[in-house]
N, C-alpha and C positions, 0 to 999 in steps of 0.2 A: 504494500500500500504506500503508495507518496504522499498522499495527502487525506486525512481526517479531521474535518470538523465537526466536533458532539457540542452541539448547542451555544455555539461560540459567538460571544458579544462582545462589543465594541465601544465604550463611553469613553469620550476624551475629557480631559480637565477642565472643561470648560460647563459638563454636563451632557454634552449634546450625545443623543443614544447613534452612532455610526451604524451600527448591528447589531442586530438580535436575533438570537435563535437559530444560526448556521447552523444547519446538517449537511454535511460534504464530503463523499467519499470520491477517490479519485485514484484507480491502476496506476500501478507506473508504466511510461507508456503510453498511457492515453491520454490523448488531445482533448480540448472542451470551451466552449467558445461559453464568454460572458456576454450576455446582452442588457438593456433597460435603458432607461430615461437616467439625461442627466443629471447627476446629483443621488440616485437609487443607491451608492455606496458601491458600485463595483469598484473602486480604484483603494476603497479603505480593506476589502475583501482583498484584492492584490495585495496590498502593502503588511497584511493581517499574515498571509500565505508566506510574505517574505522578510517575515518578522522584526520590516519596521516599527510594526507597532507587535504588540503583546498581547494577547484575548484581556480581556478586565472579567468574563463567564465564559463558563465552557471548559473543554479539555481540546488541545490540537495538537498534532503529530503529524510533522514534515519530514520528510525521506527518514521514516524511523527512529525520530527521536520529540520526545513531549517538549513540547516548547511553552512555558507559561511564565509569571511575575518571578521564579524562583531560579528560574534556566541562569546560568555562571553568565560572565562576559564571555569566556573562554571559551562556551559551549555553543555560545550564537556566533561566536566569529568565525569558526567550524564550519558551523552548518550555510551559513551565508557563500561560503566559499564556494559550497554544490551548488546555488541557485543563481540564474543569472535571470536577471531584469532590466525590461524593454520600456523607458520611461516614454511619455507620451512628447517631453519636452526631455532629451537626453542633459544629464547635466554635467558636462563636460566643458571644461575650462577652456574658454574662449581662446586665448591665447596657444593655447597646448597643439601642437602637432599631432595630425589624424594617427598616423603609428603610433607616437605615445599613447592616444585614447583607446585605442582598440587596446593592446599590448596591458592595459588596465585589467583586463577580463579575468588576468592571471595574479595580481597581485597579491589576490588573498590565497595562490598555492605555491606563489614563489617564498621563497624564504627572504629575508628582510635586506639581505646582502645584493640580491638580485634585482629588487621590486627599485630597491634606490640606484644602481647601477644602470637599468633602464632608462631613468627618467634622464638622465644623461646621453648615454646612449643609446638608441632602440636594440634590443638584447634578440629578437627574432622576427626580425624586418621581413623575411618570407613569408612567417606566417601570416601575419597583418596584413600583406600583399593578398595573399590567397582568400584570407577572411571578406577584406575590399573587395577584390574579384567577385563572390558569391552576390555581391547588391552593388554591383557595375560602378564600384567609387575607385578600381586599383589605381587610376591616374592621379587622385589626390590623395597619395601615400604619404608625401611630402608638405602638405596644404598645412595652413593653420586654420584652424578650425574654425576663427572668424571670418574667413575667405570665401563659408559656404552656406547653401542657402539652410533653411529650418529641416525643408525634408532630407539633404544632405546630412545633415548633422544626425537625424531622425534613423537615417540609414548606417550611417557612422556607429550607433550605438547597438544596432542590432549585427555589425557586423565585432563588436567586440562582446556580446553574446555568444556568438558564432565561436569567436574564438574562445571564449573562455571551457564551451563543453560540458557545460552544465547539467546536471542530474536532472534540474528543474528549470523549466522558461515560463517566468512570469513576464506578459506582455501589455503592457497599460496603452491602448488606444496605440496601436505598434506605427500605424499604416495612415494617421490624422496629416500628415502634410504633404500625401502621395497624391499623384493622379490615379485615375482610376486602375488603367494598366500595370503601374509599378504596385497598386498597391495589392492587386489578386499575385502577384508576382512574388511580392514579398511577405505575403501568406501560407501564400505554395510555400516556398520556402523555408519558414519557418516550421509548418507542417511535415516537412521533408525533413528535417533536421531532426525532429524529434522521434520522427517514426524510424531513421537510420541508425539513431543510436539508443533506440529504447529509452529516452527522456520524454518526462511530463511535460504538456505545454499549457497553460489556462493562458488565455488571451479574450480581453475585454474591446469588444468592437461598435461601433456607433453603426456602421455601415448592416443593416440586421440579415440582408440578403447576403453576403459577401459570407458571413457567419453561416449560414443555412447551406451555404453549396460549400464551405471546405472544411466543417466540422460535423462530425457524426452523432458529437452530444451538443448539446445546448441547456445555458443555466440562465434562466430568466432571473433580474434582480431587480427589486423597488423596495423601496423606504425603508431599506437596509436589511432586508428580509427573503429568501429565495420565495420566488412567484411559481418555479417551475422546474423541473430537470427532466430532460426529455430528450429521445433519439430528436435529431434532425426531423427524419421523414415524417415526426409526429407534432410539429410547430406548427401549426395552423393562424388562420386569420383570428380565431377566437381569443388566443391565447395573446397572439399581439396586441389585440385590441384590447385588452385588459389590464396587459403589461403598460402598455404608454399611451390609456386615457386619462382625461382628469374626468373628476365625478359627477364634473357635467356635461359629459360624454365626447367633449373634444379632445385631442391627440397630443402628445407632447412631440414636439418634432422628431420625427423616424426619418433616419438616413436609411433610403429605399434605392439608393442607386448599382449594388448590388449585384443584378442582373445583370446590366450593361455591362458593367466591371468584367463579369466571367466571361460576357460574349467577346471580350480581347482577347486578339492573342499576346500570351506573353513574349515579354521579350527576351529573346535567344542567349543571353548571358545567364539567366537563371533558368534552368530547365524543370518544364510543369513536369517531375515525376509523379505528383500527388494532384492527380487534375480534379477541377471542383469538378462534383456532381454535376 
């Protein structure tokens, strides 16, 4: 099991209840696309998964180990090392050199001698090459980072995912600065990654069709609470319409563009091994 949540809640210091009442089981292995309305708490569920934050109720266990207010430092620096995360806004130091950024991926499995010698040198300029290659950035190997645009950057951060080989891919809105092509592209991709090396992927998407044609599960989220867990082929108009109405029966905007996205082809740097439905 990767991932277990037994009734897992989320209050920050401020009061505000983020989640409540998570049940989430999750293979390793297996893919599962986040869906809902902004603001539903899929990005506190992320951050929950990649123990930014800390359950406040509940019990949770990530790639095998309980994670809760009692967990060491020592044991979360560990476990963080296994999971790699796809920010929606990478945050990645402006000035830094795209090798250096990627070449990051590793620093919580390099030893301390290395991670600093890096930042000096780039310690495995191939591999950052090859990482780049995979989301068609290997020309700005060399760039700094403020040389490039948001999706750039966006891409940059999942190509130091890539590299880092991560047990677990947490993806926060991966695909928010892409066009439509690059962004079924970098799905596949992502998709592919996990399925090659038997890592988990939960990935939270705005776009609900794009979700529906290259994930097999889908986990409906609103007011911090799961709405739904369900095959793909079992997501229906009911079910969305439920997820992102308000209660007086109009919609919360749905990124429905989706379809169009799959009817691209992709483009020939990243190969659809994993073609959406």
């Amino acid at each position: 099991m990767s991932l277990m949540l037994d009734d897992v809640g989320l209050t920050h210091a401020n009061g505000f209840a983020a989640l409540s009442g998570i049940k989430l089981s999750v293979n390793q292995g297996e893919s599962i696309a986040l869906i809902g309305p902004s603001g539903a708490g899929k990005t506190s569920l992320l951050n929950t998964m990649a123990t930014a934050h800390l359950p406040t109720t509940g019990r949770m266990t990530v790639l095998g180990q309980t994670v809760s207010a009692r967990s060491t430092a020592r044991e979360l620096k560990a476990l963080r090392a296994r999971i790699g995360t796809v920010h929606q806004a990478a945050p990645i130091p402006l000035r830094q050199r795209v090798v250096t950024a990627v070449l990051a991926g590793k620093l919580g499995q390099w030893p301390l001698w290395k991670a600093l010698a890096s930042l000096a040198y780039p310690q495995d300029i191939a591999g950052a090459r090859e990482a780049l290659a995979r989301v068609q950035l290997e020309d700005k190997l060399f760039a700094r980072c403020d040389q490039l645009s948001g999706g750039q950057l966006q891409r940059v951060g999942i190509a130091r995912v890539l590299y880092q080989q991560a047990e677990l891919i947490l993806a926060d809105e991966p695909v928010s600065a892409l066009d439509p092509a690059l962004s079924l592209a970098t799905v596949q991709l992502l998709v592919q990654e996990a399925a090659a090396r038997g890592a988990t992927l939960v990935a939270s998407l705005h776009a609900v069709d794009l979700a529906l044609s290259c994930f097999a599960r889908i986990v409906g989220i609103r007011d911090g609470r799961i709405a739904f867990d369900l095959p793909a082929a079992r997501v229906g108009e009911g079910q969305l319409q439920a997820l992102y109405g308000h209660a007086d029966g109009s919609l919360h905007s749905m990124d429905t563009t989706g379809p169009k996205a799959c009817a691209l082809a992709t483009p020939p740097a990243i190969p659809p091994v994993l073609a959406c439905r």
